[in-house]
Steps between C-alpha positions, in 0.01 A plus 500: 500500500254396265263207563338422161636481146319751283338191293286389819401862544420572176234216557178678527347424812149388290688223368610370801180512673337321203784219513420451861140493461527300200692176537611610882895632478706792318862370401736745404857364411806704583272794698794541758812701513828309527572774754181406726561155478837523623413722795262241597792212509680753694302532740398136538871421500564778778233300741774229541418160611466449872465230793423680853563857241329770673344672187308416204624179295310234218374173654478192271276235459597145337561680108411855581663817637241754593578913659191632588597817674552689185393844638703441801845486273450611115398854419508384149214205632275757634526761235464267225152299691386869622526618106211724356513331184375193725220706711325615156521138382339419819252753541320385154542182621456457820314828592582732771539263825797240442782433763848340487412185593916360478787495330865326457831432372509120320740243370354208429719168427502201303321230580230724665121404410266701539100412521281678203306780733296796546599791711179676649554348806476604860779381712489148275120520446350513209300872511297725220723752502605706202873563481817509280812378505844671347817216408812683354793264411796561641719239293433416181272213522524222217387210689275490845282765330150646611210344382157566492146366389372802254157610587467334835400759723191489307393194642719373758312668806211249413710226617528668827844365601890593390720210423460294211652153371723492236276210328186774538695745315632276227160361430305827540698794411781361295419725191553825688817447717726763432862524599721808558848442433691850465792695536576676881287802533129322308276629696147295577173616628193248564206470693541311787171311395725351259650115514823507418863379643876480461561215262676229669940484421652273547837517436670544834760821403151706439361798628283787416551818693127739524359757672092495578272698710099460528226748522129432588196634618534367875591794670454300841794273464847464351839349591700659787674853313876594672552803319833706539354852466834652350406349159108649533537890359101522362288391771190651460191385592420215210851384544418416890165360392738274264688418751280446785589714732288460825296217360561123640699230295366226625628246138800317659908577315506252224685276461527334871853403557750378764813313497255212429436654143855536431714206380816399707706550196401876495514593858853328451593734208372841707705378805810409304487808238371762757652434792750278489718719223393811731664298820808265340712857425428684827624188694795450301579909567453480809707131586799730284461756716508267813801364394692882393378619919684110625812622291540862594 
């Protein structure tokens, strides 16, 4: 299966660099197969939803859906965040020594606001720490878009925190927002240095589907890694430096959750769609077949 459409890699990687150095983020519209987009929904799909589920399912917060065990259920995931197109990008970038540092599955709903922010952070802490981040859409995305403040990672490590107001970004950096609304499969690289967010949506049938992973040059610390080693066929050494194999993780799984984070209403609609339909027809089979044995 191919990962890329041949207009993304006929992108040389020079330009992309320069882009990223530049104004901070590389947006390529359409640079994903239909047929790797749809193997990821498969496999998201195929994780089920789960309550007391002994295996791998998405949590929710108040407007969000988040998977981050990618690698432990998507061959597709870890092919297309282990590419080699990526790891040149990165090594001009980046230079030799970078590390996964996470990675998930998204949905985000409407409604959902989220604070203008940096992400060189260390578990939530703001940290000088060079790094990139890859967004691919996985819906088309007309509303609820990513945005970004052009040319921020220039100077945005002189404040020497992450989250920023709205009203600070209006009044300082309203000339160079940018927003990415594109078709599933735009592809988006940017420095983590950058501010940027998903534009607030409000309408309440929304959602954007996306795929991200980020790389930096902490090779101490990353998120937790559950890795299902039947989808891993190239793992060389740089891959397990990637990966982080026998170094600590130490960054705590974001996002947090419980049934806390997740609204009555949806822990209503898993119950009733996953179990309930699963249970109603075995209990009516087997009350018929209680009543056939009294008759015979």
């Amino acid at each position: 299966m191919h990962l890329f459409s041949e207009s993304f890699l006929s992108v040389p990687d020079a330009t992309i660099v320069e882009a990223i150095k530049t104004d901070g983020l590389f947006c390529a519209p359409a640079a994903l197969t239909g047929n790797f987009i749809s193997s990821i929904c498969e496999d998201v799909e195929r994780t089920g939803y789960g309550l007391n589920r002994n295996w791998i399912s998405p949590v929710y917060t108040r407007d969000q859906l988040f998977l981050c065990h990618m690698f432990a259920v998507s061959r597709s995931f870890i092919k297309f965040s282990t590419h080699t197109r990526f790891f040149q990008l990165f090594d001009q970038i980046l230079g030799s020594s970078y590390r996964l540092k996470n990675h998930r599955y998204y949905e985000t709903y409407g409604g959902h606001h989220m604070q203008w922010h940096t992400d060189n952070k260390r578990d939530g802490v703001f940290a000088h720490i060079p790094g990139l981040i890859i967004i691919a859409y996985i819906s088309d995305v007309e509303d609820g878009e990513f945005q970004f403040v052009r040319g921020s990672q220039k100077w945005s490590g002189e404040k020497g925190y992450s989250d920023y107001t709205d009203q600070f970004v209006e009044q300082n950096c309203h000339q160079d927002i940018l927003s990415f609304n594109g078709p599933r499969g735009t592809l988006i690289i940017y420095d983590t240095r950058c501010i940027h967010r998903a534009k607030p949506a409000k309408k309440g049938s929304f959602v954007r589907k996306s795929i991200l992973f980020q790389v930096d040059g902490a090779l101490d610390a990353s998120e937790p890694l559950l890795i299902n080693p039947e989808y891993i066929d190239n793992l060389d050494e740089r891959i397990k430096r990637y990966l982080g194999f026998g170094q600590p993780s130490g960054i705590s799984l974001y996002p947090q959750t419980d049934l806390s984070t997740m609204s009555l209403s949806r822990q209503s609609e898993i119950f009733f769609r996953h179990y309930i339909s699963r249970l109603v027809p075995r209990q009516i089979k087997s009350a018929v077949n209680s009543i056939l044995r009294s008759n015979s």
